[in-house]
PDB file of the backbone (N, CA, C, O) and the ligand in Angstrom, with CONECT records:
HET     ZN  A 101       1
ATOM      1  N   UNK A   1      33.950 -14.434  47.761  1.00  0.00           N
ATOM      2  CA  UNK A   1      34.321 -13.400  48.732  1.00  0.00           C
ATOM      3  C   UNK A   1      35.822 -13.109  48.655  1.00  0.00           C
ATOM      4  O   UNK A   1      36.647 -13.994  48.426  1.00  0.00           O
ATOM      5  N   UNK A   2      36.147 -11.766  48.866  1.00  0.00           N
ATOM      6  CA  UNK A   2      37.648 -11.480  48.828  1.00  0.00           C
ATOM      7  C   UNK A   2      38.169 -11.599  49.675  1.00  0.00           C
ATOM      8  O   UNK A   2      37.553 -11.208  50.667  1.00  0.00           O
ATOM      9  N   UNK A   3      39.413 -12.107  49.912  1.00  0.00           N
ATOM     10  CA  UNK A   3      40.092 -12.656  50.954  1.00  0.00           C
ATOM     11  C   UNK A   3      40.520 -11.884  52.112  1.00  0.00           C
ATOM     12  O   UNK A   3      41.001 -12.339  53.150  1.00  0.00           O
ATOM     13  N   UNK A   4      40.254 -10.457  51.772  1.00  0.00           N
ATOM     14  CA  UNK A   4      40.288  -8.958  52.456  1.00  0.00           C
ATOM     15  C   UNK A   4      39.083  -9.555  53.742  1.00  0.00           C
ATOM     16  O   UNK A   4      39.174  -9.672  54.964  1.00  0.00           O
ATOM     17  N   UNK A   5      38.093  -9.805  52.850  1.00  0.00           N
ATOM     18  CA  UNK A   5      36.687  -9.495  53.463  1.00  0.00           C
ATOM     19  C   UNK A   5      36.732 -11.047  54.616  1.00  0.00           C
ATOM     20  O   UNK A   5      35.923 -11.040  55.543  1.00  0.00           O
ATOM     21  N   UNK A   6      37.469 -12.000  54.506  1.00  0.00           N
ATOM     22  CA  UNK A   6      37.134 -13.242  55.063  1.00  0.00           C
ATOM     23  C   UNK A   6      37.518 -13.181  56.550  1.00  0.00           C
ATOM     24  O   UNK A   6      38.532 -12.675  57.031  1.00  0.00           O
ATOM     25  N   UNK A   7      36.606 -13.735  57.117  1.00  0.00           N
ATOM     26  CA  UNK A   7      36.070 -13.666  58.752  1.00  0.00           C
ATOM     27  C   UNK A   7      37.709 -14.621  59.343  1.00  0.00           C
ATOM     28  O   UNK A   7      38.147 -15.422  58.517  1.00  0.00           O
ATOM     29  N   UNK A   8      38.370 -14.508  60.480  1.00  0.00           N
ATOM     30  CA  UNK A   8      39.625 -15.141  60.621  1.00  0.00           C
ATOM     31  C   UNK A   8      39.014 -16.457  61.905  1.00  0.00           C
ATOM     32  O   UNK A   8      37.819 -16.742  61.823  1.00  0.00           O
ATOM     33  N   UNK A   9      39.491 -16.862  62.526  1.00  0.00           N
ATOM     34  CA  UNK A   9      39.460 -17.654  62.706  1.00  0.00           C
ATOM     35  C   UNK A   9      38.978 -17.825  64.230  1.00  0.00           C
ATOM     36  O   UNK A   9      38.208 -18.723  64.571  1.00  0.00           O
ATOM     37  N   UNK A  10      39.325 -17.205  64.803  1.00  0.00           N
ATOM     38  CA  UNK A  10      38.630 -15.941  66.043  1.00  0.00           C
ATOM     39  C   UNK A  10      37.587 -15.565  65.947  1.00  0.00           C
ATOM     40  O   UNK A  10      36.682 -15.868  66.725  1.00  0.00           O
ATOM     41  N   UNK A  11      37.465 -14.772  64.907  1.00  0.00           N
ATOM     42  CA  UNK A  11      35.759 -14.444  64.676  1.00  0.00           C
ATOM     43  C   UNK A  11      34.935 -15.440  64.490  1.00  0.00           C
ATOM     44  O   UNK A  11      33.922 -15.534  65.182  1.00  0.00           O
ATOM     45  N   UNK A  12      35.147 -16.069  63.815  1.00  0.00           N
ATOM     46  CA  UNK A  12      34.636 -17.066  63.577  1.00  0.00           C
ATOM     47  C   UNK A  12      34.039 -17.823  64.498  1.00  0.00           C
ATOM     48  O   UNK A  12      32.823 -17.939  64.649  1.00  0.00           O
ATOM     49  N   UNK A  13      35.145 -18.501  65.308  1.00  0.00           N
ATOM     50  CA  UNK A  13      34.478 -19.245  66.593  1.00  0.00           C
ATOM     51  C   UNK A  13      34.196 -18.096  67.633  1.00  0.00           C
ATOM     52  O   UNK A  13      33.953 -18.638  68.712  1.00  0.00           O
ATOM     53  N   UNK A  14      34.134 -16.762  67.737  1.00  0.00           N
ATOM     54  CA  UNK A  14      33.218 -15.959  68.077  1.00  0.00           C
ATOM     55  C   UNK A  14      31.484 -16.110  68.096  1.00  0.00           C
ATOM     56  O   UNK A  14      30.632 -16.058  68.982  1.00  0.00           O
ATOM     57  N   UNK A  15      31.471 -16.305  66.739  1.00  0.00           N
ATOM     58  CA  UNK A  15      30.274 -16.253  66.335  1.00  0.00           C
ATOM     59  C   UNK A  15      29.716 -17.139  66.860  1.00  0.00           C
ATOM     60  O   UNK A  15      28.757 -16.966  67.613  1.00  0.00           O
ATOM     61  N   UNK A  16      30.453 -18.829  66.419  1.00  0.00           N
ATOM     62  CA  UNK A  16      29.667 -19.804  66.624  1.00  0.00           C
ATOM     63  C   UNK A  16      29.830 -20.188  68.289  1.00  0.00           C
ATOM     64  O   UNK A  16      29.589 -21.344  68.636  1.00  0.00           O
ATOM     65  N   UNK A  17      30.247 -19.173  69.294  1.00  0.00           N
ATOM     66  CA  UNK A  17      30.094 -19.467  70.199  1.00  0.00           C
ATOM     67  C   UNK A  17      28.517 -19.441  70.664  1.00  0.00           C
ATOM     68  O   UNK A  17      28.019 -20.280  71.414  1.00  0.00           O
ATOM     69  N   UNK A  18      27.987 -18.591  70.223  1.00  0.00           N
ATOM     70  CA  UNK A  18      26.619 -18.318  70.367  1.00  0.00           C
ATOM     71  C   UNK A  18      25.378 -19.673  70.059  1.00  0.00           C
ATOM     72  O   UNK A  18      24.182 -19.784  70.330  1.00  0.00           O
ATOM     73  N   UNK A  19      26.386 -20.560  69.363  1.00  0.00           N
ATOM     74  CA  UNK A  19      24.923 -21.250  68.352  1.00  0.00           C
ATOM     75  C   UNK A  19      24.585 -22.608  68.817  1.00  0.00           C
ATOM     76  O   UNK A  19      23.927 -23.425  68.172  1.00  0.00           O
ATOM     77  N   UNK A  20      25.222 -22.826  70.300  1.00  0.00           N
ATOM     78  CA  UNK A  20      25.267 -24.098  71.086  1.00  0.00           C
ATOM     79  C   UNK A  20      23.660 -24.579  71.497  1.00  0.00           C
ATOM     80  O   UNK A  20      23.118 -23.631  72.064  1.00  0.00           O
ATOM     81  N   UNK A  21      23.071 -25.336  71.424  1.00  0.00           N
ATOM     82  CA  UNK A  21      22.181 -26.232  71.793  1.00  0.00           C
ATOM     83  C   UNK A  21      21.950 -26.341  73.210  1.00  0.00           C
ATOM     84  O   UNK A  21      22.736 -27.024  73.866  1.00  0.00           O
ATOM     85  N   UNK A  22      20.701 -25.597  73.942  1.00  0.00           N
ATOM     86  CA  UNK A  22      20.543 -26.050  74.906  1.00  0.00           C
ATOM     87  C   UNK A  22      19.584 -27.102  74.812  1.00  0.00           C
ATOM     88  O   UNK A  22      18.784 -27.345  73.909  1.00  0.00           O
ATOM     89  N   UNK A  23      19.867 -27.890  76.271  1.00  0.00           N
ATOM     90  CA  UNK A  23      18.780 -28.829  76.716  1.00  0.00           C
ATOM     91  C   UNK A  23      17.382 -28.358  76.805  1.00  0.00           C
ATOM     92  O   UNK A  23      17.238 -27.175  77.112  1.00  0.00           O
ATOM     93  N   UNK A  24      16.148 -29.192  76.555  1.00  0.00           N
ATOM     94  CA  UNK A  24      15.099 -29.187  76.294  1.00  0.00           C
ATOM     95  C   UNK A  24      14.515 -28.719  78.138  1.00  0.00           C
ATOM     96  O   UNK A  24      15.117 -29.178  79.108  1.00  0.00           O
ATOM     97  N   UNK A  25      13.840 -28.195  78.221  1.00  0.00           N
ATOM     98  CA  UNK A  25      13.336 -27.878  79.058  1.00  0.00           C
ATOM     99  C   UNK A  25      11.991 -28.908  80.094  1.00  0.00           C
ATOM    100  O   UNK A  25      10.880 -29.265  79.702  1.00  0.00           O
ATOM    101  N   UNK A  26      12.589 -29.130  81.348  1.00  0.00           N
ATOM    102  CA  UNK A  26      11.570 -30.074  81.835  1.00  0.00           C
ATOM    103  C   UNK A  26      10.420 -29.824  83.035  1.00  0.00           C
ATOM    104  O   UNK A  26      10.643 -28.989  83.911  1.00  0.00           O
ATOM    105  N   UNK A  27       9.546 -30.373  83.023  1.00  0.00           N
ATOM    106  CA  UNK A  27       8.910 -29.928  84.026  1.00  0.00           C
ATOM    107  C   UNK A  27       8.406 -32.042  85.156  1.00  0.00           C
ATOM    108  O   UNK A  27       8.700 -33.232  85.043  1.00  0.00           O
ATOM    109  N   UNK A  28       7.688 -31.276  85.914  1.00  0.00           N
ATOM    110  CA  UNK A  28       7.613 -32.377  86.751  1.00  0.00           C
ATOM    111  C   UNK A  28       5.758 -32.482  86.281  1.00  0.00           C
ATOM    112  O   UNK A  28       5.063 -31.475  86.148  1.00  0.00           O
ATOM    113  N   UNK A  29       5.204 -34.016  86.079  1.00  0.00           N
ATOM    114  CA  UNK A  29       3.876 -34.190  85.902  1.00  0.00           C
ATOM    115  C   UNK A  29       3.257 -34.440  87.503  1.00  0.00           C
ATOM    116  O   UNK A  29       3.926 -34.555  88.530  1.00  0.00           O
ATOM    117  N   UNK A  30       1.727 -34.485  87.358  1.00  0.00           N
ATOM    118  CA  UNK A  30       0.930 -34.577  88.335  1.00  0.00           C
ATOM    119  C   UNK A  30       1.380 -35.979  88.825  1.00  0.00           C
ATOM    120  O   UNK A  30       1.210 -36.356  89.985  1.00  0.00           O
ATOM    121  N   UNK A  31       1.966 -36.723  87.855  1.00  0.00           N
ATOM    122  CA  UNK A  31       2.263 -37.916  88.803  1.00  0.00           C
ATOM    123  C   UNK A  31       3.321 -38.375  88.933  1.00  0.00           C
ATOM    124  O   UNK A  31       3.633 -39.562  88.840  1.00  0.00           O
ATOM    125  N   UNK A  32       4.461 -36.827  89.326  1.00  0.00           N
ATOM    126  CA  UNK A  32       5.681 -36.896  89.408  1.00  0.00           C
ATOM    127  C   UNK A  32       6.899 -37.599  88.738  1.00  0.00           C
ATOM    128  O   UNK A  32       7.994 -37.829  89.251  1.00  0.00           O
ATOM    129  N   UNK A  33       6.352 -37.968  87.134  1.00  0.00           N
ATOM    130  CA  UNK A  33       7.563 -37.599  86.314  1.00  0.00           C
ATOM    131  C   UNK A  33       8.070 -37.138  85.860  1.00  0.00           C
ATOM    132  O   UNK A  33       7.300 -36.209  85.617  1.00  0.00           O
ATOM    133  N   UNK A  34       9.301 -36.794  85.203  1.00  0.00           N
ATOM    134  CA  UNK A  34       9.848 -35.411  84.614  1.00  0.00           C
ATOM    135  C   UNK A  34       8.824 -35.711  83.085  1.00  0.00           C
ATOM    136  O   UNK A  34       8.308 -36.757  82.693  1.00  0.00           O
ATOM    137  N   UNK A  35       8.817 -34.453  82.541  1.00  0.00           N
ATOM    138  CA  UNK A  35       7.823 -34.634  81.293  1.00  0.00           C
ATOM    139  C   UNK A  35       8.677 -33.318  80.597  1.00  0.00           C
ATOM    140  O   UNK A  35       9.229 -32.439  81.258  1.00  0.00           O
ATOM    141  N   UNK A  36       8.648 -33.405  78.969  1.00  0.00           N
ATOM    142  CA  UNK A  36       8.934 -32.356  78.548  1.00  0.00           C
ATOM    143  C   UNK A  36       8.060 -31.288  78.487  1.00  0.00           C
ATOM    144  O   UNK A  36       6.897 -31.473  78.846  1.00  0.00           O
ATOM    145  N   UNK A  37       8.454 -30.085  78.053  1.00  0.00           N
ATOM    146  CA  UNK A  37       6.644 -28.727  78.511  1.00  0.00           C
ATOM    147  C   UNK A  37       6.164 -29.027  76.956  1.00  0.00           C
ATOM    148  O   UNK A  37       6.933 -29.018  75.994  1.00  0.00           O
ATOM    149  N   UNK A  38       5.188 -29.211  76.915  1.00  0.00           N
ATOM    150  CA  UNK A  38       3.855 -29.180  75.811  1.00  0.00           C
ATOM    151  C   UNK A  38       3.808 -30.186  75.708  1.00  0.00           C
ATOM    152  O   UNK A  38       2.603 -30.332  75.503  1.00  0.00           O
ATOM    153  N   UNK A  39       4.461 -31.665  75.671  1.00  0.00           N
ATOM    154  CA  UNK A  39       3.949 -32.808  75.499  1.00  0.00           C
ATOM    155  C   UNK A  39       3.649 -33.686  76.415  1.00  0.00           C
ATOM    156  O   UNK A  39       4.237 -33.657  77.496  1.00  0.00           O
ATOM    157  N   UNK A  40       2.881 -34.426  76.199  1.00  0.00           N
ATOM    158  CA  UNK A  40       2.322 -35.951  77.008  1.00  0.00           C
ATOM    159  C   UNK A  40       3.199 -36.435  77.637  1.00  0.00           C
ATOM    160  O   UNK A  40       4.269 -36.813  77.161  1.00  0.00           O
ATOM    161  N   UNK A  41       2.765 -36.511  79.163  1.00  0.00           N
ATOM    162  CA  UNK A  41       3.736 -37.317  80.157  1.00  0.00           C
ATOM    163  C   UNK A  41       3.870 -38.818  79.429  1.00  0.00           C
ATOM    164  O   UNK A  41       2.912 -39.484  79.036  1.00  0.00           O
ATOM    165  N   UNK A  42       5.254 -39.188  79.342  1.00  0.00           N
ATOM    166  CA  UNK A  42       5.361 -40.948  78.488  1.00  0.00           C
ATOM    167  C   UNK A  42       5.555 -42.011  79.294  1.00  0.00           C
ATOM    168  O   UNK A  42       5.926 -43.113  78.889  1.00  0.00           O
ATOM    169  N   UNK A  43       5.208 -41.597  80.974  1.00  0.00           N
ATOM    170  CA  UNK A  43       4.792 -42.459  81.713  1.00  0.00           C
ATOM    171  C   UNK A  43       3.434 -42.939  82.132  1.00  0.00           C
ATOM    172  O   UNK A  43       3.202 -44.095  82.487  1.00  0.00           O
ATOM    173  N   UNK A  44       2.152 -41.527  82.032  1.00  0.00           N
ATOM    174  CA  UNK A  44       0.906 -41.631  82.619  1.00  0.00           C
ATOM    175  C   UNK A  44      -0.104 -41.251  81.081  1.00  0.00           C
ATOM    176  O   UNK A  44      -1.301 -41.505  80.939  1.00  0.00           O
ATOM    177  N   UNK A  45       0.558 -40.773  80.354  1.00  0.00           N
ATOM    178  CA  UNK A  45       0.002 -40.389  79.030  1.00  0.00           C
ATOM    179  C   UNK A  45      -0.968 -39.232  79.506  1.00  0.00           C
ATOM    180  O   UNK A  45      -1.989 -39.145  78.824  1.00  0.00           O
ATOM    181  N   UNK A  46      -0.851 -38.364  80.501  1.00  0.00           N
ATOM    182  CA  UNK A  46      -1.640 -37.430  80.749  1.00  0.00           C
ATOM    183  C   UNK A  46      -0.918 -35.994  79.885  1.00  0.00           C
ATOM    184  O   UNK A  46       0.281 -35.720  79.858  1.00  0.00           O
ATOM    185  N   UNK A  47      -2.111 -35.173  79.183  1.00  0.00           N
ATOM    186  CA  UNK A  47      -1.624 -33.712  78.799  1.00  0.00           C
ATOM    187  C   UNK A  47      -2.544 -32.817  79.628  1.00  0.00           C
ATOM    188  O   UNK A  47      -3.642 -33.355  79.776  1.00  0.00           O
ATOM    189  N   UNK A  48      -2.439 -31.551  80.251  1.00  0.00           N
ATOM    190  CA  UNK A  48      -3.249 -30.976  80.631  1.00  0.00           C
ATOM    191  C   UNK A  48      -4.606 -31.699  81.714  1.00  0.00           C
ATOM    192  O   UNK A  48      -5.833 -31.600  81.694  1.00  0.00           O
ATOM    193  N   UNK A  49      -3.738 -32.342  82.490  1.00  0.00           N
ATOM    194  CA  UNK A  49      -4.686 -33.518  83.403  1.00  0.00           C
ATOM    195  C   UNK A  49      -5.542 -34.050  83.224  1.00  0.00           C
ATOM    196  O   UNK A  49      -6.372 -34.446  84.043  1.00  0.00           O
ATOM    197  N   UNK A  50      -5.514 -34.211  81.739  1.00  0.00           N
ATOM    198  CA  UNK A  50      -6.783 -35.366  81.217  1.00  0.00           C
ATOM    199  C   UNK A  50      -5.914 -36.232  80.374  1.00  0.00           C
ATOM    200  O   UNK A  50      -4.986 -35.631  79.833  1.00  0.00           O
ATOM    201  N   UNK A  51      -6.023 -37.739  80.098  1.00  0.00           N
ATOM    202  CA  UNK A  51      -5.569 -38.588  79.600  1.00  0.00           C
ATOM    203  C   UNK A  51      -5.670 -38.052  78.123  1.00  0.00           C
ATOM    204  O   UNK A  51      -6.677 -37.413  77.819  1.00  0.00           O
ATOM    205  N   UNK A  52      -4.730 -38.265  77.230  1.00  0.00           N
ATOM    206  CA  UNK A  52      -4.698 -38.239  75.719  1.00  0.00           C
ATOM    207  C   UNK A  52      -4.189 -39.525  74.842  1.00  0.00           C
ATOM    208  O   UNK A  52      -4.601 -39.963  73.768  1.00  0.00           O
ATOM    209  N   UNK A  53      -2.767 -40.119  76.009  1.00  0.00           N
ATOM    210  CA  UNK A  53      -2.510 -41.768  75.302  1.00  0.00           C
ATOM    211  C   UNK A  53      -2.989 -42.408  76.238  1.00  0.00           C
ATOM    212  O   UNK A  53      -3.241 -41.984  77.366  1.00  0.00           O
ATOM    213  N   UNK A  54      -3.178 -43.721  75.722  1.00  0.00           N
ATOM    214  CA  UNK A  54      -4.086 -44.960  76.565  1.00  0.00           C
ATOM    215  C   UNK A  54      -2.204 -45.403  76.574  1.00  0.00           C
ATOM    216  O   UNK A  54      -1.546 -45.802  75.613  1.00  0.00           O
ATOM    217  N   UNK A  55      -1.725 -45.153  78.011  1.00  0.00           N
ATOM    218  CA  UNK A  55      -0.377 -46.223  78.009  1.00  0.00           C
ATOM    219  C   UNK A  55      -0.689 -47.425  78.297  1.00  0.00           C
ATOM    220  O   UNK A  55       0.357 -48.073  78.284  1.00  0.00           O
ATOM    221  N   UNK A  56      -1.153 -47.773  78.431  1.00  0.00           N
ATOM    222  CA  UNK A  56      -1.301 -48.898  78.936  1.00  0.00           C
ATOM    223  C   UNK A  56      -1.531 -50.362  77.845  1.00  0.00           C
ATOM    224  O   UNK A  56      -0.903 -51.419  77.799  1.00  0.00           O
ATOM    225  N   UNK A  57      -2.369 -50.004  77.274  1.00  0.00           N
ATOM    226  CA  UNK A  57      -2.242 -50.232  76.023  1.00  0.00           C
ATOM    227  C   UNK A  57      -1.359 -49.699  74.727  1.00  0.00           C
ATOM    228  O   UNK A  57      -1.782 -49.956  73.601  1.00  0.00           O
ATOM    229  N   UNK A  58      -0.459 -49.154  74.849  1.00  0.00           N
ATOM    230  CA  UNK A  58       0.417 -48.906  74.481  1.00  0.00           C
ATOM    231  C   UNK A  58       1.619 -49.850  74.258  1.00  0.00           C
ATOM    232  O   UNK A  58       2.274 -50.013  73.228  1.00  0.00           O
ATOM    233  N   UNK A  59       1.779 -50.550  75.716  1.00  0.00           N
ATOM    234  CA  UNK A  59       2.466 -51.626  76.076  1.00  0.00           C
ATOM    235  C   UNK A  59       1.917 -52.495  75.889  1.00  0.00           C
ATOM    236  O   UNK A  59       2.664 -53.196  75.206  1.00  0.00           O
ATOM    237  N   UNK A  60       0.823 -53.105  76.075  1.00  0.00           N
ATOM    238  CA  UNK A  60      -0.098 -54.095  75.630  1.00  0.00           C
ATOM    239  C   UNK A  60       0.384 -54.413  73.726  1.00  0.00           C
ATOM    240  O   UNK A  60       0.775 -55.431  73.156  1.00  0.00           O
ATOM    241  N   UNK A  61       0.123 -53.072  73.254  1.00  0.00           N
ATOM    242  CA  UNK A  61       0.759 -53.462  71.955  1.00  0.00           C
ATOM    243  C   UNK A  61       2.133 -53.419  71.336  1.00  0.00           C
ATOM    244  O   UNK A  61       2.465 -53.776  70.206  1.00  0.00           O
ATOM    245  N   UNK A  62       2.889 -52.893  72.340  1.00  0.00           N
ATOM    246  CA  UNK A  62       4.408 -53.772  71.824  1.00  0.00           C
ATOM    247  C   UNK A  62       4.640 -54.764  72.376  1.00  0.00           C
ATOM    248  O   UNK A  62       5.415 -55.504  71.771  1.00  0.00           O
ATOM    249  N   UNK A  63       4.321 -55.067  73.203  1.00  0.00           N
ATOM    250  CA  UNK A  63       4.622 -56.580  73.944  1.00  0.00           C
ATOM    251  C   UNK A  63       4.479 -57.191  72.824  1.00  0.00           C
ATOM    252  O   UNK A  63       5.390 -57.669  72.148  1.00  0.00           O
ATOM    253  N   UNK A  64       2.911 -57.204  72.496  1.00  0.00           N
ATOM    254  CA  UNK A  64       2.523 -57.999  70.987  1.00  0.00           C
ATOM    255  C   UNK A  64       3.342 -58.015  69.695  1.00  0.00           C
ATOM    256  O   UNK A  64       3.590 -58.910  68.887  1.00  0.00           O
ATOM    257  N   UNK A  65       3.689 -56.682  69.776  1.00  0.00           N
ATOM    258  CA  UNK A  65       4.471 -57.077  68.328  1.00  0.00           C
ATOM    259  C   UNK A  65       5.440 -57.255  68.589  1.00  0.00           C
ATOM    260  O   UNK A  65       5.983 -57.261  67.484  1.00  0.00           O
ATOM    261  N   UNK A  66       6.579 -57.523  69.661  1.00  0.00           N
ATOM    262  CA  UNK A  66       8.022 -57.851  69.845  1.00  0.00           C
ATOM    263  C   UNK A  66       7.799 -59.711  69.513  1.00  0.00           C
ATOM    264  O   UNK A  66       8.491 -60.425  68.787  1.00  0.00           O
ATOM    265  N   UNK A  67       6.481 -60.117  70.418  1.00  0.00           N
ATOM    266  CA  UNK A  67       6.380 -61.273  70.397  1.00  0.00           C
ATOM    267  C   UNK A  67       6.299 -62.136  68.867  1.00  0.00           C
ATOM    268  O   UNK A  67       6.748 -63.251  68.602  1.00  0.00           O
ATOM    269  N   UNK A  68       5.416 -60.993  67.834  1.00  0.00           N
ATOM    270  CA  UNK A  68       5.106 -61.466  66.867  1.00  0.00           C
ATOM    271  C   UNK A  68       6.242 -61.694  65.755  1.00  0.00           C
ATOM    272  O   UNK A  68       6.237 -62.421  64.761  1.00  0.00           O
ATOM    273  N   UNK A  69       7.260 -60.783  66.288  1.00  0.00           N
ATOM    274  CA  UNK A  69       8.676 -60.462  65.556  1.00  0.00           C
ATOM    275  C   UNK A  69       9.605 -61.139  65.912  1.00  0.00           C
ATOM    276  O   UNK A  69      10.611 -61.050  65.208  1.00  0.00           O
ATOM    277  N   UNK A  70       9.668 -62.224  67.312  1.00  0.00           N
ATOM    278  CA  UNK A  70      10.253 -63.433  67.656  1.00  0.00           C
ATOM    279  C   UNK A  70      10.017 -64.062  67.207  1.00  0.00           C
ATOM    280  O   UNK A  70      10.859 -64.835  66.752  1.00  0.00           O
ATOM    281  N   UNK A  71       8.750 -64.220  66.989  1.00  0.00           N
ATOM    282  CA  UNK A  71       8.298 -65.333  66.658  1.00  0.00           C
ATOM    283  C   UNK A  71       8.166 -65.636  64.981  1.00  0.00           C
ATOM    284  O   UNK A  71       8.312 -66.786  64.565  1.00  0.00           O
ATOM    285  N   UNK A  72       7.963 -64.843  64.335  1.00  0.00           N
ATOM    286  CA  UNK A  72       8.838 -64.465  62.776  1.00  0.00           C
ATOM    287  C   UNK A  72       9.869 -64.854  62.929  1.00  0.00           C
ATOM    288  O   UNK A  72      10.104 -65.798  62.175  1.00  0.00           O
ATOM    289  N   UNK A  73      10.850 -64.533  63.711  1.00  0.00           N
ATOM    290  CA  UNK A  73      12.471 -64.852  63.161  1.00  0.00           C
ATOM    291  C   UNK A  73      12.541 -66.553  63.831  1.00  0.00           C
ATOM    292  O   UNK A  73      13.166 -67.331  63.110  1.00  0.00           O
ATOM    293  N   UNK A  74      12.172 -66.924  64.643  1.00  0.00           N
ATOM    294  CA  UNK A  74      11.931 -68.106  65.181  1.00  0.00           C
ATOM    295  C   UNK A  74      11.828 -69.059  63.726  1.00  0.00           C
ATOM    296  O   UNK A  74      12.604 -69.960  63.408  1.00  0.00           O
ATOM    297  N   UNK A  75      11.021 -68.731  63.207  1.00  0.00           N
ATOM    298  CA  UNK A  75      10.146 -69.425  62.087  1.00  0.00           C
ATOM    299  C   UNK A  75      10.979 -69.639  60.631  1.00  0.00           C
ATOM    300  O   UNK A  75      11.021 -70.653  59.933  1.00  0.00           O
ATOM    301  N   UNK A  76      11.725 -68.128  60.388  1.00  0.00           N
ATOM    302  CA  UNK A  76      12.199 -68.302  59.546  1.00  0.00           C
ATOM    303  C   UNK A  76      13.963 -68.774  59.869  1.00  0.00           C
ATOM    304  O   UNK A  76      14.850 -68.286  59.169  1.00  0.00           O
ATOM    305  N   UNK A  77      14.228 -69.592  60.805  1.00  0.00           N
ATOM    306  CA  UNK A  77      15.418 -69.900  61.110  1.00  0.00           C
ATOM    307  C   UNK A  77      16.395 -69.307  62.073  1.00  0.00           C
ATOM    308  O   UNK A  77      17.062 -69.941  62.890  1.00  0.00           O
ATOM    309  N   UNK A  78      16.401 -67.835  61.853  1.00  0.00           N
ATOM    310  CA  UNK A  78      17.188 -66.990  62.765  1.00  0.00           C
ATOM    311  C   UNK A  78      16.891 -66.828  64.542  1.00  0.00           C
ATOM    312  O   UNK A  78      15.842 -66.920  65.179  1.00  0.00           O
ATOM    313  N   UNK A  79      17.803 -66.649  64.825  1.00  0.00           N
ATOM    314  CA  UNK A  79      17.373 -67.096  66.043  1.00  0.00           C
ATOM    315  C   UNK A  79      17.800 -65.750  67.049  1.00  0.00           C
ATOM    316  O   UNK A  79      18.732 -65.058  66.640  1.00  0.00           O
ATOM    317  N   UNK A  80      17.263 -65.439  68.110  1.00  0.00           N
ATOM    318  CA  UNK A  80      16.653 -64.096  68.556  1.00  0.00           C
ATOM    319  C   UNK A  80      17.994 -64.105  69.852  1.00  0.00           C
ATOM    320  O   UNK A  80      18.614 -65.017  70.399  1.00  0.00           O
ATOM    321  N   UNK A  81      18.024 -62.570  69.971  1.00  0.00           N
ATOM    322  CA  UNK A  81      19.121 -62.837  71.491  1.00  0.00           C
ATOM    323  C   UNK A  81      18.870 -63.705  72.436  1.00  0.00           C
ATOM    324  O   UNK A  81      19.804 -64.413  72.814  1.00  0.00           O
ATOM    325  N   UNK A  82      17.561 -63.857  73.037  1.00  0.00           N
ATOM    326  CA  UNK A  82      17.008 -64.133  74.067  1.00  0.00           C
ATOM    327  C   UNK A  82      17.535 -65.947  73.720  1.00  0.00           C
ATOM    328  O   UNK A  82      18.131 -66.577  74.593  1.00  0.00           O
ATOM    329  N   UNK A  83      17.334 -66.324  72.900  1.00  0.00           N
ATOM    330  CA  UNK A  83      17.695 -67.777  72.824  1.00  0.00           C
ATOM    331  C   UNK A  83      18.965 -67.878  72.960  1.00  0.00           C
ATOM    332  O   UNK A  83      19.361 -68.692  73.795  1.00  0.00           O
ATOM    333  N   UNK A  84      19.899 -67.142  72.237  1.00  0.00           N
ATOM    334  CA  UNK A  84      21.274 -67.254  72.442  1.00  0.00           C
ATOM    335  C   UNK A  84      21.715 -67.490  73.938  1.00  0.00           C
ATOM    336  O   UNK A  84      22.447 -68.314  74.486  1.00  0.00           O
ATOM    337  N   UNK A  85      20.998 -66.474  74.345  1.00  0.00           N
ATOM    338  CA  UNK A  85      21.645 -66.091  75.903  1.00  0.00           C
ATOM    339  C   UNK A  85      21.088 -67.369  76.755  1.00  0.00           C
ATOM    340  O   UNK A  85      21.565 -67.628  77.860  1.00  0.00           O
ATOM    341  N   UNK A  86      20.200 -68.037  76.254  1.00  0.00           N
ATOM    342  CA  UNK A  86      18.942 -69.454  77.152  1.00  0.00           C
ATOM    343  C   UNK A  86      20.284 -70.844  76.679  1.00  0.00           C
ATOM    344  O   UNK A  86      20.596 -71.860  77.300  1.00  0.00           O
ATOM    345  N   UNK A  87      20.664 -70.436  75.703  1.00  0.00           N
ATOM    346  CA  UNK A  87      22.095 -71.708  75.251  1.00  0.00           C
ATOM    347  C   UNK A  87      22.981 -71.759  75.732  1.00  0.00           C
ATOM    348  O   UNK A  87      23.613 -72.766  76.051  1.00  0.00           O
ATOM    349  N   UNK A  88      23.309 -70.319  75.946  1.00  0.00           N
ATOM    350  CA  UNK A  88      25.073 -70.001  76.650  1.00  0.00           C
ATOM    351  C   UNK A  88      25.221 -70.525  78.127  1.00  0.00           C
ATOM    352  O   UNK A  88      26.138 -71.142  78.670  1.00  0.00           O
ATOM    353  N   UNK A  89      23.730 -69.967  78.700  1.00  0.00           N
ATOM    354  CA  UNK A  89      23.247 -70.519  80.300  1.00  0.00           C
ATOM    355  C   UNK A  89      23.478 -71.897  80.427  1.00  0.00           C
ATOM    356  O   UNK A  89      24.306 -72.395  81.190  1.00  0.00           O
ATOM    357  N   UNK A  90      22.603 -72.608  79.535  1.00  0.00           N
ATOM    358  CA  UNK A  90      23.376 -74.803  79.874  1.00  0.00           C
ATOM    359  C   UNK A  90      24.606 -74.889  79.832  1.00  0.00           C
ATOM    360  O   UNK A  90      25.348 -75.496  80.604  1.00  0.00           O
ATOM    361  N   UNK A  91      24.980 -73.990  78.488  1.00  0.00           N
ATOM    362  CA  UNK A  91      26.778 -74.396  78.528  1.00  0.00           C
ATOM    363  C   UNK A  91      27.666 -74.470  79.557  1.00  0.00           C
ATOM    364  O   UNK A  91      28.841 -74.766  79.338  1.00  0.00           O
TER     365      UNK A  91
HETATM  366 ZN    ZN A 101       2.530 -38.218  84.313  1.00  0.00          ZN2+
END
């Protein structure tokens, strides 16, 4: 581009005043949490007032695998925050 033709510096952030990011838009669920619009409340797992995630089990299965991933590092020597912080406490 010719240097005639190049946008200054003003214009410029003219332009890109326009190109800012709004926040996602929220709504309130049937069981009064904020939820984003089109997706699954990620407190009740309800879409369209019928269940779509089982939360509950949801949690059921990370509990499990946090435990299983302690318990891995347990095993292989390393040792997890939660112990650190159970050592520092006697000290
Ligand atoms: Zn909900």
């Amino acid at each position: 581009m010719v240097v005639r033709m190049r946008a200054n510096r003003s214009k410029t952030r003219m332009r890109r005043s326009h190109q800012a990011i709004s926040s996602g838009r929220l709504s309130t669920c049937i069981c009064g949490a904020l939820r984003r619009a089109h997706r699954a409340c990620p407190s009740c797992g309800k879409y369209n007032n019928r269940i779509v995630v089982d939360v509950v089990e949801r949690e059921k299965r990370l509990q499990r695998r946090t435990k299983k991933r302690e318990k891995e590092l347990r095993e292989s020597g390393q040792t997890t925050g939660e112990t650190k912080e159970k050592e520092t406490a006697k000290t």
